[in-house]
N, C-alpha and C positions, 0 to 999 in steps of 0.2 A: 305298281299299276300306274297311277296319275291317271292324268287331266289331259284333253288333247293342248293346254297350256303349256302341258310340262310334267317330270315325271314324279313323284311319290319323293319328297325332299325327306330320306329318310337320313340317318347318319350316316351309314356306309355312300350313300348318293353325294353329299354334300362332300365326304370326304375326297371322292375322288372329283367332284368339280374343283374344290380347291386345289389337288394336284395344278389341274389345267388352268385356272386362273392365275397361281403363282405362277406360271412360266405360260402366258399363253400363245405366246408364239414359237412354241415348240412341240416337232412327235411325239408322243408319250406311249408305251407298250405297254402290254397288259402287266408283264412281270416286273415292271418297273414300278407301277401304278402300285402292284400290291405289294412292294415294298414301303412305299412310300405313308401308305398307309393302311399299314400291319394287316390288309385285308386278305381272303383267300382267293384265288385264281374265280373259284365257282361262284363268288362273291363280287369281285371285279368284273368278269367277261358278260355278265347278263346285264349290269348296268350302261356298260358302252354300249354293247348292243340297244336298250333303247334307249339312250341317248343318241343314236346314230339314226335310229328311228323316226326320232324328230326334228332332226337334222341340227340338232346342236353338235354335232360332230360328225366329222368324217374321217375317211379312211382309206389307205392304201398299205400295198405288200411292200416292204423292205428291198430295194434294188439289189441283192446280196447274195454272192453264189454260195448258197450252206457249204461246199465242199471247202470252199477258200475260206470264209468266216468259222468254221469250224462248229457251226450250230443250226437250227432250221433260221429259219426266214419269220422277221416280225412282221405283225402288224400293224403299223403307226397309225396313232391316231391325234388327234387337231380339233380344237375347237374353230369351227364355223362363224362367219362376222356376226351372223345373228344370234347364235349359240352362246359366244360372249356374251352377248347385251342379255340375253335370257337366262344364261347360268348367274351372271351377276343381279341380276335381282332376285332371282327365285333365293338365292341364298342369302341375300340380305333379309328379302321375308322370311325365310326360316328362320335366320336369327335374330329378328324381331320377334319376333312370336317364342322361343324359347326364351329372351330376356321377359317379354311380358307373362310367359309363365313363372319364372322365377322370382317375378315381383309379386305376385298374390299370396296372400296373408295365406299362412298353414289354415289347414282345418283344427279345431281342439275338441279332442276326443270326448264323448259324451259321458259322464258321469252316472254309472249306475246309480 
């Protein structure tokens, strides 16, 4: 869901920003992405989609004749100049906020 800020920094979300921020000046396809990070197609393709929503990405078709490439036609995607600046932080906040969950003392179990 999200924020009209930005979208639900969940794991699989973050995962695949990180794809796009390690190389972010490059296409990235769906089946690449869910390699990249062990994720599944129906897992991957809903999150570009809104991330493309909010314009942290965009998108075009593959200039590729399937007949000659010998497979269908991708569809690349780009993080956007402003999609940078807002994937890179939303993820830094996410991972601030799991470091400061990780620093809070356990709970200790009540003693009947």
């Amino acid at each position: 869901m999200g924020t009209r800020h930005g979208p639900r920094m969940t794991g699989p979300t973050r995962a695949v920003l990180h794809v796009f921020l390690s190389a972010d000046d490059v296409d990235h396809y769906g089946l690449a992405i869910g390699a990249a990070t062990r994720l599944p197609s129906g897992t991957v393709h809903p999150i570009l989609a809104r991330l493309e929503g909010l314009d942290w990405l965009s998108s075009r078709w593959e200039d590729v004749d399937p007949a000659d490439a010998g497979r269908p036609r991708r569809r690349l995607y780009r993080l956007t100049e402003s999609g940078r600046t807002q994937a890179r932080a939303a993820v830094a906040a996410a991972d601030e906020r799991r470091a400061r969950l990780a620093r809070r003392p356990a709970l200790t179990p009540v003693q009947p």
